[in-house]
N, C-alpha and C positions, 0 to 999 in steps of 0.2 A: 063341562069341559073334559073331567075326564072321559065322562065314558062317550064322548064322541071320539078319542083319543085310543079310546080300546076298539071302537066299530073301525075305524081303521086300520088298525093292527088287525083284527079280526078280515077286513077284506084283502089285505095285502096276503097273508096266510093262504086265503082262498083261492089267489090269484097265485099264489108261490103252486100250493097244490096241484094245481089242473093245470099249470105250466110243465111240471116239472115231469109228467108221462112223455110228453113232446120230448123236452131237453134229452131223456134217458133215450128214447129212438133217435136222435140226431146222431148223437153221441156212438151209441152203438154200430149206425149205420156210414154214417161220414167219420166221424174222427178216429174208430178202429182202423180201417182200411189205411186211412192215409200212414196213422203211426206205424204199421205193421210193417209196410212200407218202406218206409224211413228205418225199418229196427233191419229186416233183412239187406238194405241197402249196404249197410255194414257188415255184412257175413259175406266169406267166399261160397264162390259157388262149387258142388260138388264136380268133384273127376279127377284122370287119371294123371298122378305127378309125375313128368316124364324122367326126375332126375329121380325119384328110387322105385316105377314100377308099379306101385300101388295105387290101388282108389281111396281118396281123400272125402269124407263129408264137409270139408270144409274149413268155417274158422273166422274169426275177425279179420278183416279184413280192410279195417279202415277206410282211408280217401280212396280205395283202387280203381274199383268202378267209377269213381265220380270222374277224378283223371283221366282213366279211360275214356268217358264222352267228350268232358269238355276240352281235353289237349290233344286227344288221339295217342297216350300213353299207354301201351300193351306189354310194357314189363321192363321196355327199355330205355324211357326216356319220351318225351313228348314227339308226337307227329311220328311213332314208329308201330303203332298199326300199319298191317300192311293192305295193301287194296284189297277187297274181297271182303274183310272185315268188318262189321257194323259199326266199331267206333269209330273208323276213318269218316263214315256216311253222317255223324253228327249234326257236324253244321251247316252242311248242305240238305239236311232235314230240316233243320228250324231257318233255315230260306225260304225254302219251298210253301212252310206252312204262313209263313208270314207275306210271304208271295199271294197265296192264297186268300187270304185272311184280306189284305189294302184291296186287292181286284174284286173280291168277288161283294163283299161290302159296300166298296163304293158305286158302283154299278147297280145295287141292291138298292141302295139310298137312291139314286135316280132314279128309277125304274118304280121304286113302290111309292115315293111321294106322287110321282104322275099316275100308278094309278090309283092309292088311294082320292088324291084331286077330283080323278074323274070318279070315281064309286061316291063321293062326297055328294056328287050333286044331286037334282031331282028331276028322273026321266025314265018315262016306262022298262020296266025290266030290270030295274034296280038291281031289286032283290034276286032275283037269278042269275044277275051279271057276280055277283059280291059270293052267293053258293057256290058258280063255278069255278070261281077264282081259286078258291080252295084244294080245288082236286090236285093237282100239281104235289102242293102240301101234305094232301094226307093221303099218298101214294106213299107205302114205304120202301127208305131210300134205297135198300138195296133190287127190289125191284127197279126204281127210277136209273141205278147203276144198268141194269141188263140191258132195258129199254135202248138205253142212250149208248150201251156197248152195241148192240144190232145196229142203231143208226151210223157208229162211228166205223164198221166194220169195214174191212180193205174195200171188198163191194155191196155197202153200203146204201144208204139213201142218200147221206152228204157228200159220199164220192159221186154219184150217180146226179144230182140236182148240181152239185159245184163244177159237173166235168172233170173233176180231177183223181189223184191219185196219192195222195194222202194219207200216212199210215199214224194214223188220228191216234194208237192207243200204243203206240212203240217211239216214235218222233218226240223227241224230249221237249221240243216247246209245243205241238200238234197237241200229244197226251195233256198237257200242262192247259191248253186252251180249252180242249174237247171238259176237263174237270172243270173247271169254270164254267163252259157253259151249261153242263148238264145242274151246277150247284147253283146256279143262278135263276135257270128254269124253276127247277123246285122250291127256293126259298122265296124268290121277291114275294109270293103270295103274302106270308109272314108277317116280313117286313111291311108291305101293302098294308094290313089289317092293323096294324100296333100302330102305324101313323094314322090314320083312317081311326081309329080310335080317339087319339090327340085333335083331329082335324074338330070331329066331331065336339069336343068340348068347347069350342070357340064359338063364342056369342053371335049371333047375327046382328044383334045391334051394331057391334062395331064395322060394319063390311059396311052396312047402312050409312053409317056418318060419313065413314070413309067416302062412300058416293058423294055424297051427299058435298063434303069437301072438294069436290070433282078429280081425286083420286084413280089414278090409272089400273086395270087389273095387276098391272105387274109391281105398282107400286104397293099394293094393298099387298100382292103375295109377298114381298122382300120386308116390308113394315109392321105387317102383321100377322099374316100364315104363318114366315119363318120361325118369329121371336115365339109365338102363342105354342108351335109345335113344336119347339128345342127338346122340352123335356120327354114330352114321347118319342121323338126321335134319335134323342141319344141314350134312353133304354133299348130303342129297337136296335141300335147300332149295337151298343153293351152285348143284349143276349146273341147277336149274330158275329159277333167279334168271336165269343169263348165259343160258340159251335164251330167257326170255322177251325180254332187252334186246336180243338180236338180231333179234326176230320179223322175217318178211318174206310168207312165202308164205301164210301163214291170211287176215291182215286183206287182203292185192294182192288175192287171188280174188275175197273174201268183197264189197269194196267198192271195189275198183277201186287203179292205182298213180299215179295224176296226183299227187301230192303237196300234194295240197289237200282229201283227203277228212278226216273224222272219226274214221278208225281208222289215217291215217298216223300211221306207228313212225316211228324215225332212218331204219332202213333203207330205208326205202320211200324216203324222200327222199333219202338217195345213188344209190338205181337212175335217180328221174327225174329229177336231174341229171345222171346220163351220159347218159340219154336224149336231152336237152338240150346235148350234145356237149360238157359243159365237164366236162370229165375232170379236171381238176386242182381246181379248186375242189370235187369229189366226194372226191378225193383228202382233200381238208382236213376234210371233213366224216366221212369215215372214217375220219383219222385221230382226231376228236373223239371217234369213238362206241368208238373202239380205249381211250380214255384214260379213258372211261367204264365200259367192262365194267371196263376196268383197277382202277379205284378203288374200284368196288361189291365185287371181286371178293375185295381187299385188306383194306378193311372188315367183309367177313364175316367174311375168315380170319382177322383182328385180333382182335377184339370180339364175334362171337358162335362162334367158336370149331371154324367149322364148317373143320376141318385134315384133309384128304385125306390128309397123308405122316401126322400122328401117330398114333398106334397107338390101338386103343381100348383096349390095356390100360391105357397112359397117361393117356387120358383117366379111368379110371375112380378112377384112383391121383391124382386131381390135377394132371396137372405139366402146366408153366404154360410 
């Protein structure tokens, strides 16, 4: 007894060991950044104090920047940013990204369960249809941005095929649409292949009985595609949630990064605050948008059950 008692101590050790290289690069690489973060969030940022003349490095600085975002607080009291200002643009950022985020997902989910469906099945060219599918995807995005900025262009191919006159990448709902669909072009692939994975894992026996019960195609999909596919498709949802709330390089190309356009995301508005050399107050604003994927992230995994570690056997069995 004992020394089966010591080989286990003995494995768990070994398993501590060759764990513990990993944890040290995690660590290093994700949880520096974010603290570092969080520590200059609280510093002012350097410049020139206009009540006595000099340049200032700085200084603790407290809740400033954070009030700054979230109330529009620039020194004198909330909501006295004044227009032009990037804290005023706050919350009309996390609109926008969240704007982004329900449309271009849900469309995404439609769009890749049909064609995973169709790549599911068995008919010549499969495998070529399932390779091409790809390209979209592993085009990257800021090319896919350029591509889709010449199509959206004044004279364009979409002005030109729609007869119209459309200023696709300046028109605050235009631009806002023209990002959607250039984000939606490139991702359903994605989305396609992670369901398409799910799909996959479903027995054909049961489709069988399902017949067999004389079971309608659409019955079978609502009865048993749906429930069988939840878990891959609410990872697929998961990973294309936290990419869209990070977006940066579709909408920058598409309509520009001054932090006052129509399709500024969060991100956009941290870049043109470093732009604007206040790095610590960017600091603040990233660590908001850190706290945000955080909580959407946590919310899915909670309540709609979309759980990367548990198992899909588990999911299928219940456990909660």
């Amino acid at each position: 007894m004992e020394s089966l008692t010591k080989r286990t101590q003995g494995r768990d050790l070994r398993a501590f060991w060759l764990l513990a290289p990993t944890m040290v690069v995690l660590a290093v690489v994700i949880a520096y950044p974010v603290l570092r973060a969080v520590y200059l969030s609280f510093q002012a940022d350097a410049g020139l104090n206009e009540a006595t003349g000099r340049f200032e490095s700085g200084g603790f600085a407290g809740f400033k920047h954070y009030l700054m975002w979230l109330t529009g607080d620039c020194g004198t009291g909330a909501g006295s940013c004044p227009d032009g200002n990037l804290g005023s643009d706050f919350w009309q950022a996390v609109a926008i990204t969240f704007f982004f985020a329900v449309t271009t997902v849900a469309i995404e989910v439609l769009l890749g369960l049909w064609m995973a469906t169709v790549m599911n099945r068995t008919f010549v060219g499969r495998s070529f249809l399932r390779a091409s599918v790809l390209i979209p995807w592993a085009i990257p995005t800021a090319v896919t941005a350029k591509l889709w900025f010449f199509i959206f262009a004044d004279n364009g191919i979409a002005n030109k095929m729609l007869g119209t006159d459309i200023a696709w990448t300046t028109d605050p709902w235009a631009s806002r649409f023209a990002v959607i669909i250039a984000d939606v072009w490139k991702t359903t692939p994605f989305m396609a292949l992670l369901i398409l994975a799910g799909l996959q894992l479903i027995p054909s026996d049961v489709y069988e009985a399902a017949r067999v019960d004389g079971a309608s195609k659409w019955k079978q999909f609502v009865h048993i595609t749906l429930p069988l596919v939840k878990p891959a498709l609410m990872v697929a949802v998961l990973f294309r949630t936290l990419d869209v709330l990070r977006m940066y390089d579709l909408p920058a190309i598409l309509s520009g990064t001054s932090g006052a356009t129509p399709t500024s995301t969060v991100s956009i508005l941290v870049v043109a605050e470093m732009r604007n050399s206040n790095f610590n107050s960017a600091s603040a604003l990233s660590t908001l948008v850190f706290l945000m994927i955080f909580a959407v992230a946590f919310l899915m995994v909670k309540f709609l059950g979309a759980n990367v570690v548990r198992t899909q056997e588990e999911q299928r069995k219940g456990v909660r």
